[in-house]
Chimera marker file (.cmm) of the C-alpha trace (Angstrom):
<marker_set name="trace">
<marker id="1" x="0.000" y="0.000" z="0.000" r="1" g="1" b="0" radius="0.5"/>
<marker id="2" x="2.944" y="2.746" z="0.949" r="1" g="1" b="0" radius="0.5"/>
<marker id="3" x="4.432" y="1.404" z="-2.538" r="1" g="1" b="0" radius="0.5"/>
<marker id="4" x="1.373" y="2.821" z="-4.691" r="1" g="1" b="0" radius="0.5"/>
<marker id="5" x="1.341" y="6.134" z="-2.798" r="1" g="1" b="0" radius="0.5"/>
<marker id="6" x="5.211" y="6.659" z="-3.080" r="1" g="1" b="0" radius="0.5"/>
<marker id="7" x="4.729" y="5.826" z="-6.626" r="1" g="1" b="0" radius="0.5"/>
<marker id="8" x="1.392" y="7.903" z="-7.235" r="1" g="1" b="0" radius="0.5"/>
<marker id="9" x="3.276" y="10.607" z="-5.373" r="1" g="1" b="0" radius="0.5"/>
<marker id="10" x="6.656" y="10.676" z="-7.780" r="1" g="1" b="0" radius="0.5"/>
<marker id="11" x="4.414" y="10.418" z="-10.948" r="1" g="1" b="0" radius="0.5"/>
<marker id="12" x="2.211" y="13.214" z="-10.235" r="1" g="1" b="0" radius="0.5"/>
<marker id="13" x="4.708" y="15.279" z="-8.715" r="1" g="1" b="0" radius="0.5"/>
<marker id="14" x="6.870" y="14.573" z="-11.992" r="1" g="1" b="0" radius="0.5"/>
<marker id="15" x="3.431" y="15.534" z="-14.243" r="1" g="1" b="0" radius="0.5"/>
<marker id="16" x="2.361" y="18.556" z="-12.318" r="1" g="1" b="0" radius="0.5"/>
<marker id="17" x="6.054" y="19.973" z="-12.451" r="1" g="1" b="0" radius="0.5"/>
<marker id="18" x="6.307" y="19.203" z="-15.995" r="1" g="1" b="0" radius="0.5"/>
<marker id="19" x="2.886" y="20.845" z="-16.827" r="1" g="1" b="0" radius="0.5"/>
<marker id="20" x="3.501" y="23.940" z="-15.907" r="1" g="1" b="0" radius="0.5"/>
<marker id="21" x="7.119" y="23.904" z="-17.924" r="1" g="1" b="0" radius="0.5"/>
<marker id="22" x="5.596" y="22.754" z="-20.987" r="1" g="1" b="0" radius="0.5"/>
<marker id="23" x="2.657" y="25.193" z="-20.930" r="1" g="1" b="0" radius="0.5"/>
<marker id="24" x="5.559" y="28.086" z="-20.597" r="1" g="1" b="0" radius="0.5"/>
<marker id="25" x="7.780" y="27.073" z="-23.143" r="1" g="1" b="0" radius="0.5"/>
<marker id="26" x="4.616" y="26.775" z="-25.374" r="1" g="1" b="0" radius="0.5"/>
<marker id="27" x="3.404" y="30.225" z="-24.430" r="1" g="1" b="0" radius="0.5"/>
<marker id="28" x="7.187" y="32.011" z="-25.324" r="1" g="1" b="0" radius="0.5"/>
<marker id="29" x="7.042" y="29.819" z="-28.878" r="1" g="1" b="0" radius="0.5"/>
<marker id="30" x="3.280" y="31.558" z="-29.649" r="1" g="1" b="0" radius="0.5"/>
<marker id="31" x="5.172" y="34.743" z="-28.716" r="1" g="1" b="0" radius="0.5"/>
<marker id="32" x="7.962" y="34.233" z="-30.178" r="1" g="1" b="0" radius="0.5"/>
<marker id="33" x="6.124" y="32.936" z="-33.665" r="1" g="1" b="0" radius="0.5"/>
<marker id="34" x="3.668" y="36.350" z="-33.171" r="1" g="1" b="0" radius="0.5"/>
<marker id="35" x="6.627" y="38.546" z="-33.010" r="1" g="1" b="0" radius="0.5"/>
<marker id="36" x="8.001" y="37.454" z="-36.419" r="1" g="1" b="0" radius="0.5"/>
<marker id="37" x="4.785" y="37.847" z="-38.113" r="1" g="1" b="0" radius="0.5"/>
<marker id="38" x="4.520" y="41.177" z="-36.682" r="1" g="1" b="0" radius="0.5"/>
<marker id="39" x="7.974" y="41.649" z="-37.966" r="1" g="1" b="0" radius="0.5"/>
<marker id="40" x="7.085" y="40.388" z="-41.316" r="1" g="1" b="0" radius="0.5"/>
<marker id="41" x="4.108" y="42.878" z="-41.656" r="1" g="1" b="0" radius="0.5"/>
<marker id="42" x="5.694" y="45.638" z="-40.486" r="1" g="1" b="0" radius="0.5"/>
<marker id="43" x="8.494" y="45.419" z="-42.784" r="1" g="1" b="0" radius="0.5"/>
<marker id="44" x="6.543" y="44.185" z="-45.901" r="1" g="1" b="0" radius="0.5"/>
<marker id="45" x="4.198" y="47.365" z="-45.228" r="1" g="1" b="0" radius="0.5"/>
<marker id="46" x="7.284" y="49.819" z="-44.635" r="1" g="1" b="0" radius="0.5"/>
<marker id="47" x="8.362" y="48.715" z="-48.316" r="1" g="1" b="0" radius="0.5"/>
<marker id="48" x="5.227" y="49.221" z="-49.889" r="1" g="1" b="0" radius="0.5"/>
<marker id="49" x="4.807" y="52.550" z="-48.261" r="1" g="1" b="0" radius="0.5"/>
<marker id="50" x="8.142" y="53.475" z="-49.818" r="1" g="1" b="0" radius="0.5"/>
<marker id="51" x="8.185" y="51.819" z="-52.678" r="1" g="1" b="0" radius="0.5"/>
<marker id="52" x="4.905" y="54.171" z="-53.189" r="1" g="1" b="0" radius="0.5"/>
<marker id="53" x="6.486" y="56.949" z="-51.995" r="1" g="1" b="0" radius="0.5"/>
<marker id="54" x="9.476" y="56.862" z="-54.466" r="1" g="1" b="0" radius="0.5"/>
<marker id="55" x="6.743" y="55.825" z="-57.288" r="1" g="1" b="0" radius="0.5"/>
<marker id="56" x="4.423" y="58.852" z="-57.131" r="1" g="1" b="0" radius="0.5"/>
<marker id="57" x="7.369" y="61.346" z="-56.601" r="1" g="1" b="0" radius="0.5"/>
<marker id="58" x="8.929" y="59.612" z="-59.839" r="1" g="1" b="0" radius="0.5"/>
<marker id="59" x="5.487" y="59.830" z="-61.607" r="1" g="1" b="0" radius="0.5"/>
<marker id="60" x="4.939" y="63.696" z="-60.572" r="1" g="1" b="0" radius="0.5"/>
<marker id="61" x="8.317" y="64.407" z="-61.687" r="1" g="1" b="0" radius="0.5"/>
<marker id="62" x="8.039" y="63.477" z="-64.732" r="1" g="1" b="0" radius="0.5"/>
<marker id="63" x="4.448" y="64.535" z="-65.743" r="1" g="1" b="0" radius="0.5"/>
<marker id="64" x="5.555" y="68.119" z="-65.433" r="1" g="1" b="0" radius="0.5"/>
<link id1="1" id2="2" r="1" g="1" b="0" radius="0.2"/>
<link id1="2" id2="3" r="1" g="1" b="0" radius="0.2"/>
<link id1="3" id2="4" r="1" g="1" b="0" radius="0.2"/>
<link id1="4" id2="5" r="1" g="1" b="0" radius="0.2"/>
<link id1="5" id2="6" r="1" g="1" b="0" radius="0.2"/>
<link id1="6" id2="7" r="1" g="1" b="0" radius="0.2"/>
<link id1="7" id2="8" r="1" g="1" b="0" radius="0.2"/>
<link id1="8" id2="9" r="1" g="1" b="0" radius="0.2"/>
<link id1="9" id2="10" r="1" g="1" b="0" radius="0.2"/>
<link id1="10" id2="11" r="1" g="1" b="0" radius="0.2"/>
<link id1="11" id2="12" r="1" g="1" b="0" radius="0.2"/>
<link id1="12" id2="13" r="1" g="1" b="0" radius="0.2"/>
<link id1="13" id2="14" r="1" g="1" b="0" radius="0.2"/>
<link id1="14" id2="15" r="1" g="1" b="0" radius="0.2"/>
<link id1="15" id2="16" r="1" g="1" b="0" radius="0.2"/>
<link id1="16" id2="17" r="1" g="1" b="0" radius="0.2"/>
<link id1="17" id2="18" r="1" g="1" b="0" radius="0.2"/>
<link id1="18" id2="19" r="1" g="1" b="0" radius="0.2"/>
<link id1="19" id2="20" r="1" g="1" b="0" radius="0.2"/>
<link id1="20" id2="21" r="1" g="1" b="0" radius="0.2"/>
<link id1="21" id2="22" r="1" g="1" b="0" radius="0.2"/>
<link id1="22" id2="23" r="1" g="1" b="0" radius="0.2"/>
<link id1="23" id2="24" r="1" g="1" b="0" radius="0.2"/>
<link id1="24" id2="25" r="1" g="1" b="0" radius="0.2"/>
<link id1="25" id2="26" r="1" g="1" b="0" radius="0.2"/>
<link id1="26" id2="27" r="1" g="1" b="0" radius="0.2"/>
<link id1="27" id2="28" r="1" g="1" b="0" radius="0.2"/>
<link id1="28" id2="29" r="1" g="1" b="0" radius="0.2"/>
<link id1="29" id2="30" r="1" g="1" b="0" radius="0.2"/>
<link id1="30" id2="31" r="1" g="1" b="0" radius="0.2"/>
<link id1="31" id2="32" r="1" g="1" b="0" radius="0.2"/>
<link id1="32" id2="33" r="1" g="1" b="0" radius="0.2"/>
<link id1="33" id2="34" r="1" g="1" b="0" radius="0.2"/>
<link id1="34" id2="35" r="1" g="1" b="0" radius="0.2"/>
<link id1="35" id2="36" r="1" g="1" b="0" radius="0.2"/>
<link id1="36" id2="37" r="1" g="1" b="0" radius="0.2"/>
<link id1="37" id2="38" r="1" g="1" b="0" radius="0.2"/>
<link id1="38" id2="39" r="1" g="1" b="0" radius="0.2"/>
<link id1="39" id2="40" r="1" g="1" b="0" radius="0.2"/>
<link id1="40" id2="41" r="1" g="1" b="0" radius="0.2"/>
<link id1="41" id2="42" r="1" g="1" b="0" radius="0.2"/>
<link id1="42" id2="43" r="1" g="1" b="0" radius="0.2"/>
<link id1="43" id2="44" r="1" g="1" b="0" radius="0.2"/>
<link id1="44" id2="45" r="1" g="1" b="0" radius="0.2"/>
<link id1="45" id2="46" r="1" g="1" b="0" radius="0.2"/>
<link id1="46" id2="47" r="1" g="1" b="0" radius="0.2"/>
<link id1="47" id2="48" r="1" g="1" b="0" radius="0.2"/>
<link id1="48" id2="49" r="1" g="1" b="0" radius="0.2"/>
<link id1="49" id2="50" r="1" g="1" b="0" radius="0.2"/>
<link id1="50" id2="51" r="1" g="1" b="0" radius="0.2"/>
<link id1="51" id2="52" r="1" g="1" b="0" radius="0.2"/>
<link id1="52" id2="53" r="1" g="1" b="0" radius="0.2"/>
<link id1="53" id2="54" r="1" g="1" b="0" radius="0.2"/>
<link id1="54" id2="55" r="1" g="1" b="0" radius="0.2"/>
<link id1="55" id2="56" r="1" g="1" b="0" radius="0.2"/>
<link id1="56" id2="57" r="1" g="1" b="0" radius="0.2"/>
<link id1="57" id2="58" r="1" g="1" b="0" radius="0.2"/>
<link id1="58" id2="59" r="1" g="1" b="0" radius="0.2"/>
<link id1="59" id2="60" r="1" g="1" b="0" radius="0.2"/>
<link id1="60" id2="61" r="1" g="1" b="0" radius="0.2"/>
<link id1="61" id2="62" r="1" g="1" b="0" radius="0.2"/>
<link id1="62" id2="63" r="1" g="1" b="0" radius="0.2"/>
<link id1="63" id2="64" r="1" g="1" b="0" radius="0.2"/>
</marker_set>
């Protein structure tokens, strides 16, 4: 009987440490993986926004 609580004790203690580790290491990964989108977009829209910039100024330059 003292057998299956020592061992009921070490298992759970080893699942409800390991829980808690896993569940962190997944939350910095989503934040991680949301960071480099944002990254992405930010810098895909900063060379649009020039790219229009440089565009129109080009286009007005030469129309006159």
């Amino acid at each position: 009987m003292l057998a299956v609580l020592f061992s009921l004790t070490i298992g759970g203690g080893l699942l409800i440490g390991w829980l808690p580790f896993a569940f962190t290491v997944a939350i910095y990964a989503l934040e991680f993986g949301i960071a480099f989108i944002q990254a992405y977009i930010f810098s895909i829209l900063t060379c649009v926004y020039l790219g229009d910039a440089f565009h129109l100024h080009g286009h007005e330059e030469h129309a006159h």
